[in-house]
N, C-alpha and C positions, 0 to 999 in steps of 0.2 A: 504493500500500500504506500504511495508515493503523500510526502507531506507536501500539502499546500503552500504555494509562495503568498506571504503577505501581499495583502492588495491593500491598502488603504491611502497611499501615495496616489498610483492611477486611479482611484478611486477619486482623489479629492480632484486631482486634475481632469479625469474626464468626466465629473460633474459638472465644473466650469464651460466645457463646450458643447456639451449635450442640453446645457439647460434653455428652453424655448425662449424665457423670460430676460436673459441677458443677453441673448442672440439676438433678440429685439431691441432692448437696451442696446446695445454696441452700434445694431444699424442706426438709431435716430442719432446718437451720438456721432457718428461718421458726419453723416447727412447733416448735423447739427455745425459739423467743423467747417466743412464745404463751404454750406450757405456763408458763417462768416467772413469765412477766410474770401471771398466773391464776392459778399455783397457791400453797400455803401453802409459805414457803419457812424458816419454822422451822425444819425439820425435820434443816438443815444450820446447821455452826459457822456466825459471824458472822450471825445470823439477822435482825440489823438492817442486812444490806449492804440497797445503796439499786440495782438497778440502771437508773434511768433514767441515773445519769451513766455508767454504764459504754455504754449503749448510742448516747447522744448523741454518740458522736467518730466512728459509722459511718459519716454523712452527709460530713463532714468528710475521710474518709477515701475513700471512693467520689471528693470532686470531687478529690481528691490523685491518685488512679490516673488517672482521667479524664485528667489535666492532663500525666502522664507520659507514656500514652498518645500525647499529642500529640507532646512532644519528641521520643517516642520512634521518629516514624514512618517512620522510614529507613532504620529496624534488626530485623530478623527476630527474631523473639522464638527465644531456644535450645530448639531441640530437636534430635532425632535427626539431622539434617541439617546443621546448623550450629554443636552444641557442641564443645566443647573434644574433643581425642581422647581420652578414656578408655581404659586398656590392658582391665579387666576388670570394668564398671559394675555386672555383679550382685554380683559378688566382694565389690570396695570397698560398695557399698550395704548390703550384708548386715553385713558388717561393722560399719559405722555405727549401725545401727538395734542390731545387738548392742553394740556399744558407749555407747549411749544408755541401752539397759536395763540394763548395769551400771551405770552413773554413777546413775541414778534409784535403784538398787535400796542403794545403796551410801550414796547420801544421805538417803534415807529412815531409813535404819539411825541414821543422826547428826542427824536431823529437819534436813536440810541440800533447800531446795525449788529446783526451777527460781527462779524471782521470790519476795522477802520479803514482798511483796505487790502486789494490783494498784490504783493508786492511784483506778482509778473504780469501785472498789466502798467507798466511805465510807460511816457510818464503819467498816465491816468494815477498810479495811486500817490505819486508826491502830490498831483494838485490835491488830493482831497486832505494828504495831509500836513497842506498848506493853511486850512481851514481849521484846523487845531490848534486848542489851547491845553495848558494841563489838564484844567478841569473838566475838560470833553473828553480825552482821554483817560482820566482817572472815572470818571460817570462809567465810561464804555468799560473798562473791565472792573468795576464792582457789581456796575448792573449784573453784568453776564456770570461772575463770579457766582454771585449771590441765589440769583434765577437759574440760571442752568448747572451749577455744581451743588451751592451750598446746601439748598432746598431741596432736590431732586434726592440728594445724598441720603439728606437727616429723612425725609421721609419713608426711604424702602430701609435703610438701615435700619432706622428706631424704631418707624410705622408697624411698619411691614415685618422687620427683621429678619429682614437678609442678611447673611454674613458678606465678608468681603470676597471671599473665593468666589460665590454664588452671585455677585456682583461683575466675576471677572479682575478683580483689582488685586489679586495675588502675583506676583512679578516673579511665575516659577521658571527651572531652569536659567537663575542669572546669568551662569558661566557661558549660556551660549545667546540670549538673550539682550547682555548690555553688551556685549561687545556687535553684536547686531544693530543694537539703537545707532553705537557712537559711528559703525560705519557705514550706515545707510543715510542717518540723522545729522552729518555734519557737510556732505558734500555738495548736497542745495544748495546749502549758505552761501557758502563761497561759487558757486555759479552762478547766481544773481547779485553778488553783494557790486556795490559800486565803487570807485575810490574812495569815498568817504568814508567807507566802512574801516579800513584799517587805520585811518587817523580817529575815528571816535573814540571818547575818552571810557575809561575801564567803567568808570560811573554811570554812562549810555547806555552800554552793553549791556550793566545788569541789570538796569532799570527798562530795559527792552525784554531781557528772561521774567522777569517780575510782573511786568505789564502784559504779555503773550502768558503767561502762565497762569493768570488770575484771570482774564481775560476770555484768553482761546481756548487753551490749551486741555484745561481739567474744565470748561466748561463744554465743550464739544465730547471730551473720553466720559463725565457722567453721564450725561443725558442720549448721546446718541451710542456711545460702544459700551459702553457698563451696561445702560439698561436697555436700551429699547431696542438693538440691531438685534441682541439674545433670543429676545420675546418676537420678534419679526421673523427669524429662523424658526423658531418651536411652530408657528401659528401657521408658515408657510409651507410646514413640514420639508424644508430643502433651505439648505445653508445659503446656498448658491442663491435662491429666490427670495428669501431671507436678505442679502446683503442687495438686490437690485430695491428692495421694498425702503430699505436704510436710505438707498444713495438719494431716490427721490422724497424722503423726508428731509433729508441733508440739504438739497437743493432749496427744498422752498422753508426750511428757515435761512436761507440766503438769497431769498426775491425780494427784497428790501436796500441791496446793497446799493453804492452809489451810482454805478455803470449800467443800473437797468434801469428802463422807465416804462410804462403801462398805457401809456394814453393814446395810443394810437394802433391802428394794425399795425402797420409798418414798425413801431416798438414793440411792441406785442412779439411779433413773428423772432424780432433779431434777439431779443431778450430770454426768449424761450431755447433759444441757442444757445446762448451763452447758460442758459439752467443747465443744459446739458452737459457742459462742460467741467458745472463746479459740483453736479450728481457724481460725475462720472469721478472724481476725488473722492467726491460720500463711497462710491462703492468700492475704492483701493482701501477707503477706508475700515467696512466693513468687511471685507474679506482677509483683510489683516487682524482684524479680529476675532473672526469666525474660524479663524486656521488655524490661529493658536489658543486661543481662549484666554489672550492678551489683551485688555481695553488697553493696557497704557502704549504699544507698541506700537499703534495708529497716529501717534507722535511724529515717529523718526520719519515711518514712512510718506507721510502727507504734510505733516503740520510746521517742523521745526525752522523752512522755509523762512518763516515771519520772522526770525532773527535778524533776518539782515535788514529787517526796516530801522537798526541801532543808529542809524544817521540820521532818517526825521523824527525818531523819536530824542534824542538828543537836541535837534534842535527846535524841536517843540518846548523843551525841559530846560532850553538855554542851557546847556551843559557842553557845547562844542566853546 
């Protein structure tokens, strides 16, 4: 009797391209690229964003999954079979996604965005964050701090009580894991940073990790990969359908940001493009979390980027 070879590797990989729902996902996303990269894109705020640099970190990001992929191969990607026990996942879900729309609808009210900007649409994101003062910037990461981390947190923890493993927020496998963040999570930086970036002062710097960290960073890992991409896998019974379900939650708590605008077909159509593109980071997002049962690891892969905005945030802070 011959012993079976493990499958769980080809398994997690040829879910990825078997699955109907991201094969859909991927076409509108093409199709999504196209029409920008084609069409007149005036017709939205920031009308000189640039996006070849926003779209040159996909490459970069693709061999990041790729390479996780690998470490990952001995571990079942979460889904309905293997996640954490949820007591009530439509419940809690619903919830979430209601709670998302308040937080958006609430910050919109105080011109308060998911992200102050996104640093590979230059120069679209220096102008917006030329319009910055501390206090707008400190507003923007406690709102988000406080609304998408601190609250989200104390609720399922204390509430609910979830442990932290069953949240995803356990950081197992260090030995192969941080040495993963530092080299997938530093080379962004330095591919978008500008010259300014190596003259900012040590003080910029950390009040940029401080600022992204309170901010982005643990408000984006509780709300969307801690809790809700889990509950979006168990519900869609498919990890893989699960993270497309993520990316388009991701998206539209980012249809508020500065570079899209709503009032017209013609915005309408180009703005619904550009959703596609910051979805399609929700879903590197969430398949980086669903492969390893890592919320925090969705960091290096997608997020750490926003370091290099240490130059306008410095000179927002008068610190250069």
């Amino acid at each position: 009797m011959t012993t079976p070879t493990p499958t769980t590797a080809p398994t997690a990989v040829r879910d990825l391209f078997t699955n109907r729902w991201l094969l859909l996902f991927l076409a509108a996303w093409a199709a999504a690229t196209v029409y920008i990269l084609t069409t007149d894109r005036s017709m939205l705020p920031l009308s000189d964003q640039e996006p070849i640099g926003y779209f040159s970190g996909i490459g970069g990001g693709i061999v990041s999954i790729a390479f996780l992929f690998l470490l990952a191969r001995r571990r079942a990607p979460l889904d309905h079979r293997n996640a954490p026990d949820f007591r009530n996942p439509g419940k809690e879900t619903a919830g979430l996604l209601a709670w998302m729309a308040a937080v958006l609808a609430v910050g919109s009210v105080f011109g308060i965005r998911t992200h102050i900007a996104f640093v590979g649409l230059t120069p679209g994101a220096q102008a917006v964050w030329d319009r910055q003062t501390p206090a707008t910037t400190l507003t923007w990461a406690i709102f988000n701090f406080v609304t998408l981390a601190v609250l989200p947190y104390w609720f399922f923890r204390y509430r609910l009580g979830y442990r932290p493993d069953s949240m995803l927020l356990r950081f197992d496998r260090p030995k192969v894991w941080i040495p993963y963040f530092a080299l997938v999570g530093l080379p962004p930086i330095f591919f978008v940073a500008t010259p300014e970036y190596y003259t900012t002062s040590v003080t910029g710097h950390a009040l940029t990790l401080v600022l992204f960290t309170l901010g982005s960073f643990l408000p984006i890992m509780i709300t969307t990969q801690s809790l809700l991409t889990p509950r979006l896998s168990v519900l869609a019974r498919s990890w893989v359908t699960g993270s497309v379900l993520s990316a388009l939650a991701y998206g539209a708590l980012n249809i508020t940001e500065a570079f899209l605008a709503w009032d017209s077909p013609a915005q309408v159509a180009l703005s619904l493009a550009w959703f596609m593109q910051v979805a399609f980071w929700g879903l590197a997002k969430a398949v980086t979390t669903l492969r390893t049962g890592n919320a925090w690891l969705h960091i290096a892969t997608t997020h750490t980027i926003h370091l290099a905005e240490a130059p306008a945030v410095a000179t927002t802070f008068d610190l250069r």
